[in-house]
C-alpha positions in Angstrom: 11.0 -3.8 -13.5 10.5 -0.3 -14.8 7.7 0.7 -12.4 9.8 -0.6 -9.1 12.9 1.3 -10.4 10.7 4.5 -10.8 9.1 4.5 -7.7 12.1 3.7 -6.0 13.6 6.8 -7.3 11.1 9.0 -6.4 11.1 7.7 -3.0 15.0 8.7 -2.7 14.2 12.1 -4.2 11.2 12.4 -1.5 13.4 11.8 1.1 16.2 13.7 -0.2 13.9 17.0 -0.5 12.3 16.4 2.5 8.6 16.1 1.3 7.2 13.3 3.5 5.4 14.5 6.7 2.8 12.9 8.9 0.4 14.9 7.0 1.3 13.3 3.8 0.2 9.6 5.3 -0.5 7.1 2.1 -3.7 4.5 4.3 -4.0 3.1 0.8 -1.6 -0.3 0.9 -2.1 -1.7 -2.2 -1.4 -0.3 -6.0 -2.9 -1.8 -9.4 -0.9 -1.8 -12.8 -2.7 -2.0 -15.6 -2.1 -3.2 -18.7 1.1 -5.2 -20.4 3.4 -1.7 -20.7 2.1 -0.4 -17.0 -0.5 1.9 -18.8 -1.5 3.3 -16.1 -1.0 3.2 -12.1 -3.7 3.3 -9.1 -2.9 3.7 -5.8 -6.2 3.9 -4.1 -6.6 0.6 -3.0 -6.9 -0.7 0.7 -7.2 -4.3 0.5 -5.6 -6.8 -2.2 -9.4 -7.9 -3.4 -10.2 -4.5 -4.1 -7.3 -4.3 -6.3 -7.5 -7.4 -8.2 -10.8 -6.7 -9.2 -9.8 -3.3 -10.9 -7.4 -5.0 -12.6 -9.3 -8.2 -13.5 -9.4 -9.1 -17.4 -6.8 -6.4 -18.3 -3.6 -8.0 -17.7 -2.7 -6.0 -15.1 -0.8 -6.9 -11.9 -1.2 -5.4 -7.9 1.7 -4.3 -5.6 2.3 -3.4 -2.1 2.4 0.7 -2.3 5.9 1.5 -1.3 4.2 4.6 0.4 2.1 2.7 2.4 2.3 4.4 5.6 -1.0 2.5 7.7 -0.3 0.2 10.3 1.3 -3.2 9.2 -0.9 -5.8 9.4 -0.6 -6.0 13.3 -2.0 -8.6 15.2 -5.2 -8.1 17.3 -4.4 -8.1 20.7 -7.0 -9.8 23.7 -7.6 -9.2 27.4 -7.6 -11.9 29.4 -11.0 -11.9 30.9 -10.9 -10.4 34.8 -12.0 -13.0 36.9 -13.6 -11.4 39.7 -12.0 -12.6 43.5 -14.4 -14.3 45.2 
């Protein structure tokens, strides 16, 4: 609970300072906690597999990045195929 609490605050002070710009996107969606007492945090993940492998065997846990700032998993969109008129 300690690690959302924390990073929810830091958000709030981001936005309250004004620090978050388009330069400043986050493309990485997915963070890794290792260890029991959140020893350490990684942020540098883009895919949920990539994350539970760094954290495999440690006891570690992955969450969404609350910086995130990629496109949500958006649906692909298709053309109809244009049938020529005959």
């Amino acid at each position: 609970m300690r690690p959302l609490f924390i990073a929810l605050a830091a958000a709030a002070a981001s936005t309250l300072l004004g620090t978050s710009s388009s330069a400043a996107a986050d493309p990485y969606r997915w963070c890794a906690y290792y260890g029991p007492d959140d020893a350490g945090v990684n942020c540098y993940f883009v895919t949920l597999q990539q994350c539970q492998a760094a954290i495999s065997g440690n006891g570690g846990f992955c969450t969404e990045n609350l910086w995130y700032t990629g496109d949500a998993a958006q649906p692909a969109t298709r053309r109809k195929p244009q049938h020529a008129a005959h």
